[in-house]
Structure formats: structure tokens, C-alpha cells
C-alpha positions in Angstrom: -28.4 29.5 -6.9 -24.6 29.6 -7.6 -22.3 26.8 -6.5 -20.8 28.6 -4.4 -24.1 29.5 -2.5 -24.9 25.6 -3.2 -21.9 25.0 -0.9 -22.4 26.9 1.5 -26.1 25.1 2.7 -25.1 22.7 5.8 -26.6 19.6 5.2 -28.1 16.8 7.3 -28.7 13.4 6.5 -32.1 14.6 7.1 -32.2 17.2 4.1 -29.7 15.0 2.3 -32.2 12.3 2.2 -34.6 14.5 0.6 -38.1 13.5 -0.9 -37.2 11.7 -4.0 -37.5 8.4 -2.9 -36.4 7.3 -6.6 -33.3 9.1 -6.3 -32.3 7.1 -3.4 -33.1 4.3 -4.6 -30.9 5.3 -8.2 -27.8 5.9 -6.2 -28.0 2.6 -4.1 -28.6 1.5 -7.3 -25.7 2.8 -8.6 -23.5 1.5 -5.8 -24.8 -1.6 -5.9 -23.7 -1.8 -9.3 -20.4 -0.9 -9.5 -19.7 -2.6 -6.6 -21.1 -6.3 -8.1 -18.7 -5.0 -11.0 -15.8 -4.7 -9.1 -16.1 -8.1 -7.6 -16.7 -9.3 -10.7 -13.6 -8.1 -12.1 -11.3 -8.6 -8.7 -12.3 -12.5 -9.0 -11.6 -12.6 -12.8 -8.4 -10.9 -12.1 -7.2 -12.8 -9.3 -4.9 -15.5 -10.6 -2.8 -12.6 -12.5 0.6 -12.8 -11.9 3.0 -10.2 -10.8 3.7 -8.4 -14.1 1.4 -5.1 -13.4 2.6 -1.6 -12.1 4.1 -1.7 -9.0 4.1 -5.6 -8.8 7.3 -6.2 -7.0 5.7 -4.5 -3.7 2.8 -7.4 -3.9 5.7 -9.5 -4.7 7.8 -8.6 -1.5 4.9 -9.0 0.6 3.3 -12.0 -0.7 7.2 -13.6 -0.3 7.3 -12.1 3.6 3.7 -13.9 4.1 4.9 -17.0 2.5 8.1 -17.2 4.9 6.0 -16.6 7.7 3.4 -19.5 6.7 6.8 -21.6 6.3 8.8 -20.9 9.4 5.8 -20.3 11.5 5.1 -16.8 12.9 6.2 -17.3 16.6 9.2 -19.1 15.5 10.4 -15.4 13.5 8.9 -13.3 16.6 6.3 -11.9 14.6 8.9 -10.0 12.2 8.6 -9.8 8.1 11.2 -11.4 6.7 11.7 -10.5 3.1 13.6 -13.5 1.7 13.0 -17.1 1.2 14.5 -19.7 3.8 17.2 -20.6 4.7 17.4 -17.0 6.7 19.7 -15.1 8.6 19.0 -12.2 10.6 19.7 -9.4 7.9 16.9 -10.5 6.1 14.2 -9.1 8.6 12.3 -6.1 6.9 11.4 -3.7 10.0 10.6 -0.9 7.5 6.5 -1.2 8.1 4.9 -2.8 10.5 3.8 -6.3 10.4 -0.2 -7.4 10.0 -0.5 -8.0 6.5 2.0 -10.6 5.8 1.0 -11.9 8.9 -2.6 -11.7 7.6 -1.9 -13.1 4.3 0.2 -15.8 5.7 -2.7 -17.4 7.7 -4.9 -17.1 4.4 -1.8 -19.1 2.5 -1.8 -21.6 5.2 -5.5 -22.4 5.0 -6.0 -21.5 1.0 -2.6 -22.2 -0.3 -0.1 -19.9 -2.0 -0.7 -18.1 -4.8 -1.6 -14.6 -6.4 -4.9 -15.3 -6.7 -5.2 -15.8 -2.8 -3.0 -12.0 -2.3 -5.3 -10.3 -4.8 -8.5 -12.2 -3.3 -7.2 -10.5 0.3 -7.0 -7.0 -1.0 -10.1 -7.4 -2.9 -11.9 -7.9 0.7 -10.0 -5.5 2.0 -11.2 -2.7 -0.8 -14.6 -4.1 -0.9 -14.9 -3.5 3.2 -13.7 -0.5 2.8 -16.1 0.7 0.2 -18.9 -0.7 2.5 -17.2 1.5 5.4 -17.5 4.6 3.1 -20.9 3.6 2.2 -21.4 3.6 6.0 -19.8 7.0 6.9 -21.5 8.7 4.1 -25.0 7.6 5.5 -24.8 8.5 8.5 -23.2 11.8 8.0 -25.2 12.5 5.0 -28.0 10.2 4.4 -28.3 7.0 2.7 -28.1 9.0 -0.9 -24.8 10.6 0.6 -23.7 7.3 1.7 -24.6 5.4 -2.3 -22.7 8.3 -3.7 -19.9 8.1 -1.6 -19.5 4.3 -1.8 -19.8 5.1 -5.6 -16.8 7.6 -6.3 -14.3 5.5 -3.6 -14.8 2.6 -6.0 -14.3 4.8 -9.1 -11.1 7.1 -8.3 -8.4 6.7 -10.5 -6.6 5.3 -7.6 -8.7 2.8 -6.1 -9.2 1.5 -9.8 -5.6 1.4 -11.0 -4.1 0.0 -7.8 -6.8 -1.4 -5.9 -6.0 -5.2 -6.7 -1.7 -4.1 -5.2 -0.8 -6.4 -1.9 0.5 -3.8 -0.3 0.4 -1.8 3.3 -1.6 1.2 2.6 -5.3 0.0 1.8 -5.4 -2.3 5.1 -4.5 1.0 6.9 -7.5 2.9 5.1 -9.7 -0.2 6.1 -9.2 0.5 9.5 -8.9 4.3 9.8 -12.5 4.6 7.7 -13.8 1.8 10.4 -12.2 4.1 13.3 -13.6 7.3 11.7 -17.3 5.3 11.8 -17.1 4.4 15.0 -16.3 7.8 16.1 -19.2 9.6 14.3 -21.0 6.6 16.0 -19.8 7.5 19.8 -17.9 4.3 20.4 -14.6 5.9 20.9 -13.1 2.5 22.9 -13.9 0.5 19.3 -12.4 3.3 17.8 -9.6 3.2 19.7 -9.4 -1.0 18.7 -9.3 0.1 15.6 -6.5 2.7 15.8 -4.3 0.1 17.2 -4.7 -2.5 14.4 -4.1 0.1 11.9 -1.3 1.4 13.5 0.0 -2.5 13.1 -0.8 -2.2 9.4 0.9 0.9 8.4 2.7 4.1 10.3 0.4 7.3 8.2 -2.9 6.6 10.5 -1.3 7.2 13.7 -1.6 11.0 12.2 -5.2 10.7 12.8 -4.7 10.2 16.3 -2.4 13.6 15.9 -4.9 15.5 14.3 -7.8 14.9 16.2 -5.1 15.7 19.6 -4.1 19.3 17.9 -7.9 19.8 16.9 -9.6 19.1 20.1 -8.1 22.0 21.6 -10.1 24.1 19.8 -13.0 21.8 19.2 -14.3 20.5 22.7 -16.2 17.8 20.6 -13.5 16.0 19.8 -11.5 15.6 23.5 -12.9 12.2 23.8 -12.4 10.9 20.5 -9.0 12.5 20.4 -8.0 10.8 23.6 -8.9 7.5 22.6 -7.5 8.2 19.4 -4.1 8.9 21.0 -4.5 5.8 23.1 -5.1 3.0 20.1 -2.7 4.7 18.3 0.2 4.7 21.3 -0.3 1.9 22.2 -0.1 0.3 18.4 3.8 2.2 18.1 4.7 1.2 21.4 3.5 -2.8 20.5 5.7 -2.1 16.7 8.4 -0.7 18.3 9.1 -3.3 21.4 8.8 -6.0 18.9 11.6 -4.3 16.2 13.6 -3.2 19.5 13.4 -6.6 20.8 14.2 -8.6 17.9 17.2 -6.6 16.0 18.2 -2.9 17.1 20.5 -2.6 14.7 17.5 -3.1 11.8 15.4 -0.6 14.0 17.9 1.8 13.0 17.4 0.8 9.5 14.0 1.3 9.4 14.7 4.8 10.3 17.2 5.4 7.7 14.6 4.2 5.6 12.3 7.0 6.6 14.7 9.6 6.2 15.2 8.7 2.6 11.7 9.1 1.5 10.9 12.4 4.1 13.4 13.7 1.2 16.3 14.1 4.1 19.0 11.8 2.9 19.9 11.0 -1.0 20.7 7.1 -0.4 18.4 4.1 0.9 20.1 1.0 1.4 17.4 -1.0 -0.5 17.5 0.9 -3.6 20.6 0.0 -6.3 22.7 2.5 -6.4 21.3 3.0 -10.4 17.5 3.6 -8.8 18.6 6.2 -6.4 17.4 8.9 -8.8 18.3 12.0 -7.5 14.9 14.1 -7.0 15.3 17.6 -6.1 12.7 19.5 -3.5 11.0 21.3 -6.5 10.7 17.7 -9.0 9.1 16.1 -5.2 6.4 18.8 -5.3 5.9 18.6 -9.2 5.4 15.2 -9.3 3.5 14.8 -5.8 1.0 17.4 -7.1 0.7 15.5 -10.5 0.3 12.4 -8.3 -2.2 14.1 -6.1 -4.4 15.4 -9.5 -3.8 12.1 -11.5 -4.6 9.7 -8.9 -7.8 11.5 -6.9 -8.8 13.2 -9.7 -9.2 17.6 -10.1 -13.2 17.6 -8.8 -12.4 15.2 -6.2 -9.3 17.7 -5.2 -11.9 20.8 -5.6 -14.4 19.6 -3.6 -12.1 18.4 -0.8 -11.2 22.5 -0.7 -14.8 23.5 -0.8 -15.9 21.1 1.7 -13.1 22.6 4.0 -14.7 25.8 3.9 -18.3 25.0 5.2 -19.9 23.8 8.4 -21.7 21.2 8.9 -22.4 18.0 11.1 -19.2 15.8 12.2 -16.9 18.2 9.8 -14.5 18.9 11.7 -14.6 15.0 13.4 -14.0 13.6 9.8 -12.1 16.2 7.7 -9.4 16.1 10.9 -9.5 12.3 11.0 -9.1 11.2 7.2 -7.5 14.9 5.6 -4.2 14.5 8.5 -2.7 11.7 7.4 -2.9 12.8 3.7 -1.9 16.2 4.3 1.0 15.6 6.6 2.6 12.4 4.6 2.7 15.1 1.2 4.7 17.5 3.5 6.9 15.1 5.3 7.2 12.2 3.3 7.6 14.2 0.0 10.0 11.4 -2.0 7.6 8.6 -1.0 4.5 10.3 -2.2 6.8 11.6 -5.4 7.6 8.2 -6.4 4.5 6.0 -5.2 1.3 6.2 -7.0 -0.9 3.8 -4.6 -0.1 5.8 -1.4 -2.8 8.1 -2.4 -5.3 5.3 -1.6 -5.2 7.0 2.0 -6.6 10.1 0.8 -9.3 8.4 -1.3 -12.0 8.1 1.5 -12.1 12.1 2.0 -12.1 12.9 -1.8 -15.2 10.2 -2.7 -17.0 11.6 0.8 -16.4 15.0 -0.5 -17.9 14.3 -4.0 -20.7 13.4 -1.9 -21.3 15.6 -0.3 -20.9 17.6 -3.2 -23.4 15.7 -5.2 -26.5 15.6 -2.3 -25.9 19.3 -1.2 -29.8 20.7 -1.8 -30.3 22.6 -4.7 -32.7 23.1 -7.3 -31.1 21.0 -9.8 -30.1 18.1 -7.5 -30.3 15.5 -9.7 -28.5 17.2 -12.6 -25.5 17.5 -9.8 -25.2 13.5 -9.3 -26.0 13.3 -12.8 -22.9 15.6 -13.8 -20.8 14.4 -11.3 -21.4 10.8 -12.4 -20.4 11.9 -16.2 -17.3 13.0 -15.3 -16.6 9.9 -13.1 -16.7 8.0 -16.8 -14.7 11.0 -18.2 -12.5 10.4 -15.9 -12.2 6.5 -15.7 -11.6 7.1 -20.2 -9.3 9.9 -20.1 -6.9 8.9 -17.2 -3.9 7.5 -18.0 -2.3 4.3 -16.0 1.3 4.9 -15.3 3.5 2.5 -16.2 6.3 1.4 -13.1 8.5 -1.7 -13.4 12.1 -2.8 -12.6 13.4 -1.8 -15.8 12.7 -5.5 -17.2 10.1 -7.0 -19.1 7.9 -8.2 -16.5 7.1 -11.7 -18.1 10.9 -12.1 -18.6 11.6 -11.1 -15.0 9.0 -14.4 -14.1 11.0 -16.6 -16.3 14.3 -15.3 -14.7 13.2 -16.2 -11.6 11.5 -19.3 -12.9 14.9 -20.6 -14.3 16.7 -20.3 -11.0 14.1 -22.5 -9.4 15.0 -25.1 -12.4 18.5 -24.6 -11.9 19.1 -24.5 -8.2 18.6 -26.8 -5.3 15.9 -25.6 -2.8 18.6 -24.7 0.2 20.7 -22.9 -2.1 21.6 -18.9 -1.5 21.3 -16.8 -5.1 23.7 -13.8 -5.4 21.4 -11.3 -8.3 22.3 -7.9 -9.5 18.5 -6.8 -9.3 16.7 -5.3 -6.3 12.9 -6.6 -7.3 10.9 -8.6 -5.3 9.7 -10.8 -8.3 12.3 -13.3 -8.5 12.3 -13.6 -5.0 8.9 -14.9 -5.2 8.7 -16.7 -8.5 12.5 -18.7 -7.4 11.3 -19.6 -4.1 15.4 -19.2 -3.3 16.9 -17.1 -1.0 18.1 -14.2 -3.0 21.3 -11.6 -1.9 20.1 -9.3 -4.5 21.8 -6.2 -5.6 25.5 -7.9 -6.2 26.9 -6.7 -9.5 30.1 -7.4 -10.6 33.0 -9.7 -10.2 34.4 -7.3 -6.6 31.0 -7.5 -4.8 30.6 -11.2 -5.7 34.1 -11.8 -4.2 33.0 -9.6 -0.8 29.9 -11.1 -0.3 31.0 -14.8 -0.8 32.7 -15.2 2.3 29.8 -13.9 4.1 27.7 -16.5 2.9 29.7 -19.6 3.4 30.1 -18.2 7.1 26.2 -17.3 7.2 25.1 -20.5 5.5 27.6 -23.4 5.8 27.2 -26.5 3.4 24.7 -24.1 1.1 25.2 -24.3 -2.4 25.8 -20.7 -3.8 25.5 -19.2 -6.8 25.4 -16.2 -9.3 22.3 -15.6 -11.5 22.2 -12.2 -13.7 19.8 -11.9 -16.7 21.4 -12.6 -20.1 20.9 -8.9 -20.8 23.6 -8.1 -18.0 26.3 -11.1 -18.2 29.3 -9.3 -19.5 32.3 -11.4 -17.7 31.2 -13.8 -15.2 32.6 -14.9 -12.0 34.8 -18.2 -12.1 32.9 -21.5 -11.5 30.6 -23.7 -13.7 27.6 -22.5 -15.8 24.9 -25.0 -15.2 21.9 -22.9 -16.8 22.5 -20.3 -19.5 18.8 -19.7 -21.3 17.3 -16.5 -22.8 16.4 -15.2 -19.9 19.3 -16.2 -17.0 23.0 -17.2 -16.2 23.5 -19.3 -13.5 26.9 -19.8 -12.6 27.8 -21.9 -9.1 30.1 -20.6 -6.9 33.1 -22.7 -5.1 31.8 -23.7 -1.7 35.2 -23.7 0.2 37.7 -20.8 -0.4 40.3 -23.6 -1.7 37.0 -25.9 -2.6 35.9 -26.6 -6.5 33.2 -25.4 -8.1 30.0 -27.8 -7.3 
């Protein structure tokens, strides 16, 4: 039998499950494994600090959680704030929506702050999600489907490299893989539940509500899912939206601006230096969103997705709509986002490892060779694979001690003025950072602001050594390898403190 013919045979959990009681057993086996592995190395890996790929994202939100364990959650209305207190109201970070700081923070309050608490979240959230999977894959394609699934989530290039990232995106998953269960399940109102609390995680899932709207007109199946769909996820934007509205307008906007920069529609985002706005031109968002699409799910995972699309069988269409739209759509809309961020594929990981699944228990003759081959080039996969490598330009151990010296060097109230835009100092200081002020002109604009904003604060300027060229007049008090801290006069006719 050809693959293609292999492709073609709908399968049940019923045929999935097969005879071979050994090979069920093998690929729970299997799971099992690799999951007890990945715990493993998730605890181990816990107290790292934020010097990996991508670390200034964990960095920003671990620092919003941490303000909100501070000031207290009710007391900011429930809005991120990405800056250490003392605050003002153009520190509130509208740009996603707010349940994982607000998540973490509670898990900083009861455990304490640290990295090791942020990674120890995320690895609960990945391994519920693999469990989810697991789920999904059993009942849709029998408890071998299910192992095999739960296997290939856990090993995809993305789910390996950025698994351990405090970011937005894998809470999302969590939720739109527990929304997709309860669908195939026939609980649309828990489904619904689960919509909403995704759609308070991260914007991309309320395209599953979308998709399964759009599909249902052709495929009556899906009207009742689709409509409870669209209700979770309404009423999750309407909930985001009332409390950005409410609290700052004028940041609402923002947020918007934000989204236009990475849908690839304007060339400027006001939380990017002016060096990191990198031009990228429609073709280089493509190139690189395909390489990130290939490099990050992997070319069988890709090619089974595409094969699976072309066959019928049981809850297809309910979750190929649900899991595929939010994937598909964020590529075509969201091109500079998906160009420039690795992790974001993590939404699309759930459909690839059910795919390869499916892929793997599809009846044939040579069944176990499949799951055999399929598993080979997992390990292929895992070897050959490179990791990219993202920071903020800086050594990231450097960028630590930075930060760490203006915690030395500065009083706890003070306000920092920094030429970098990373999220790391902003953590590792535990000051309240104006970051992106370069030079001796955008010092002397933003210095008034700040003895308006923050009266009787002591301010100053902290730049790496790297980047000190002439300094702004006032007093040196730390000048190490790493940072220049100069205070700044308090009062315009005031001395330097």
C-alpha cells in the first residue's frame, strides 16, 4: 500500500487502537517517558536566570507579575504594568491581555519571587498541555493516537527550545487544546469557559471562535460549538477591552499601534529603539516566517498537517478548524510578529504533533515500522535542529550585572533613565527604568517630565560602559565594567545629589 493510499483510510479510535496490545502499551510507554524527562529537566532548569533566547519577554512579564504582587492587583485595576514602582500611568502595558502576570503574581505571593517560580509556572502549563494533547489524541484516535500525540508535542523543536519562555502564547494553547477537548467531548458551555480564559491570556485564540463561525456554515456539526465558541470568546474581548478602555484610552490606542506594527502595516513601534526597528520587507516576512514555520514545527510535522487536511475522518473538520485558524490566520495577518518571534509557533504545535499522530496509527501493513520511523526522525530532528540565538545585542550575563549594579548604586524609590529597551535590567534592578534615553538631548527632555511625574525621586542615568561616550552633567557615583551611573540634579536650579 502506498502512503498516499495509507492516508487516505479514515481512522477510528476503534481501528486506531488496533490488536497489538504491546504497541499500546510501547507508546504510552513512550509518552510516559519523555514526559518524566521533561519534568525532570524543567525542575533542573528552573532557577536559570534570564540569559537564554528570548529572555527579556520572561523578563518583562515576570517584572509586570512582580508589580502586581507589590501594589496589589485591585489597587492597578487589573492592568500589567511593565515597570518597577514608583509608577505612573505610562507605564501600563495594554499590548496583551492580562492573566498571566496576574497568574504568576499570586504564585510570587505565596512561593516568593524568583525564576525558578516563572519557569516552574510554564512548566505546568506545558506539561498540562501535553496531557490535553494526550487527551484529544485518545479520544479522536485511540489511546495509541493519544501516546503518540502527547509524544511529538513534547518533542517539536518548538516546544523544546522555548517551552521553559514566561511568555503569553503557551497559556493560550493550554486553554484552546482544553476548549478543543471539551468540544470533541460535547460540552460546548465548558468550552465556551475555556474560550473566555484564553481570550484573557492571549488575542490568536479568539480565531478559533472565527473559524469554527465561518465553518459551521458549511458543516452543520459544528453550529453549536461555533456558537458557544463565539460567545467565550466575545465575551473574553469585550471583558479585555472594558478594562483597557476603562483604565487609559489613550494606551488602548497604543495597543493598537502596536498591532499594526507587527500585521507588517506600519514601519515604527513605539517600544522598539529606533536601532531595532529593522526594516523587513513583505518578501524577507514571508522568507523568514516560512523558515520559522519549517525550523520550529519541523518539515514531516508541516507534511502531515497538509495530508491530514485532505482526508476525512471523525471530528476533522471540528479540530483541524479549531487549532489550524489561529495558526494560519496569525502567518497572514501578523506577518512581522511571526517573522521575528520563534515561540509564537507554540500555537500551532498541538495540530502538527496530532497530525504526526495520526500519521503514525493510520492502519497499514507496516504499522509499527510507521511509529518506528516517525520516532527516528523525532531524534533526527531533536540532533540536527539548530537553536537560534536572540538577545539584546549584550552579553546576557553582562546585561544581569548591569542591572545588578544599579540596584547597588541606587536607592530603591529612585527613577533610572537607560539607553536599552530590554526587560532584563528592569527585573534584575528592581528600579523603575525610562528606558530607551540615549544621549545628552533626550536626557534633558525627559528630566523635567520626571521631576514633575515623581517629585522628591532621586534620578539618574545608567548606560553600559560599552555606550558612555560624554555623559550628562552630575556626579558619577558607580562607574564598574559593566555600568555608569551618573545622578541627575533634582531641582532645575538644584545640585547634583
Amino acid at each position: 500500500m502506498s502512503v498516499i493510499q495509507t492516508l487516505e483510510v479514515p481512522v477510528t479510535p476503534a481501528t486506531a487502537e488496533g490488536p497489538n496490545r504491546l504497541l499500546t502499551v510501547g507508546t504510552v510507554l513512550l509518552f510516559a517517558i519523555t514526559l518524566a524527562v521533561t519534568v525532570v529537566r524543567g525542575i533542573g532548569d528552573a532557577p536559570r536566570e534570564f540569559d537564554y533566547p528570548y529572555a527579556y519577554v520572561s523578563a518583562d512579564v515576570s517584572t509586570m507579575a512582580r508589580t502586581f504582587a507589590q501594589v496589589g492587583i485591585f489597587h492597578l485595576h487589573g492592568m500589567p504594568v511593565n515597570n518597577n514602582p514608583p509608577i505612573d500611568s505610562l507605564d501600563f502595558y495594554p499590548h496583551w491581555p492580562p492573566l498571566l502576570p496576574i497568574v504568576l503574581s499570586v504564585c510570587f505571593r505565596v512561593f516568593g519571587v524568583s525564576e525558578r517560580v516563572a519557569h516552574l509556572l510554564m512548566l505546568c502549563v506545558l506539561v498540562t498541555t501535553a496531557m490535553l494533547v494526550f487527551r484529544v489524541g485518545q479520544r479522536w484516535l485511540g489511546t495509541t493516537g493519544g501516546a503518540m500525540a502527547g509524544f511529538f508535542w513534547l518533542t517539536l523543536p518548538v516546544t523544546l527550545q522555548f517551552g521553559h519562555l514566561v511568555v503569553y502564547q503557551p497559556l493560550m494553547t493550554m486553554f484552546m487544546v482544553a476548549a478543543v477537548l471539551a468540544f470533541v467531548e460535547g460540552r460546548d458551555a465548558m468550552g465556551a469557559v475555556l474560550l473566555f480564559l484564553g481570550t484573557l491570556s492571549s488575542w490568536e485564540i479568539v480565531l478559533v471562535a472565527v473559524g469554527l463561525l465561518l465553518a459551521s456554515r458549511w458543516r452543520p456539526q459544528l453550529r453549536r460549538p461555533a456558537v458557544a465558541a463565539g460567545i467565550g470568546a466575545g465575551a473574553g474581548i469585550l471583558c479585555v477591552a472594558a478594562l483597557y478602555l476603562w483604565n487609559s484610552p489613550q494606551l488602548a490606542v497604543e495597543a493598537l499601534e502596536y498591532a499594526k506594527f507587527y500585521m507588517g502595516m506600519s514601519s515604527s513601534n513605539l517600544h522598539l529603539l529606533a536601532s531595532q526597528q529593522i526594516q523587513i520587507s513583505a518578501w524577507e516576512q514571508i522568507r523568514r516566517m516560512l523558515l520559522n514555520n519549517a525550523w520550529m514545527l519541523g518539515p514531516i510535522g508541516l507534511g502531515a498537517v497538509l495530508q491530514l487536511g485532505k482526508v476525512r475522518v471523525p471530528n476533522q473538520g471540528l479540530i483541524l478548524v479549531s487549532l489550524a485558524t489561529p495558526w494560519a490566520v496569525w502567518c497572514v495577518v501578523m506577518k512581522n510578529h511571526m517573522a521575528r518571534h520563534h515561540f509564537e509557533l507554540v500555537i500551532a504545535a498541538p495540530l502538527v504533533a496530532l497530525a504526526l499522530a495520526w500519521m503514525a496509527v493510520t492502519p497499514s501493513g507496516k504499522q509499527l515500522g510507521k511509529i518506528v520511523a516517525l520516532t527516528a526522525a523525532v531524534g533526527v530532528q531533536i540532533l540536527i535542529f539548530p537553536k537560534p540565538v536572540i538577545n539584546d545585542g549584550y552579553d546576557p550575563t553582562a546585561l544581569i550585572r548591569y542591572a545588578q549594579d544599579i540596584r547597588q548604586a541606587t536607592e530603591p524609590n529612585a527613577i533610572v533613565m537607560a539607553p536599552l529597551h530590554s526587560a532584563v535590567p528592569l527585573y534584575y534592578s528592581e528600579r523603575h527604568i525610562v528606558r530607551e534615553i540615549s544621549g545628552a538631548e533626550a536626557i534633558a527632555q525627559q528630566l523635567p517630565i520626571l521631576r514633575r511625574e515623581f517629585p522628591g525621586s532621586p534620578i539618574y542615568f545608567a548606560v553600559p560602559q560599552s555606550l558612555a561616550g560624554d555623559l550628562p552633567a552630575g556626579r558619577v557615583v558607580s562607574a564598574t565594567s559593566d555600568a555608569v551611573i551618573v545622578t541627575l540634579p533634582l531641582h532645575k536650579s538644584g545640585q547634583a545629589n
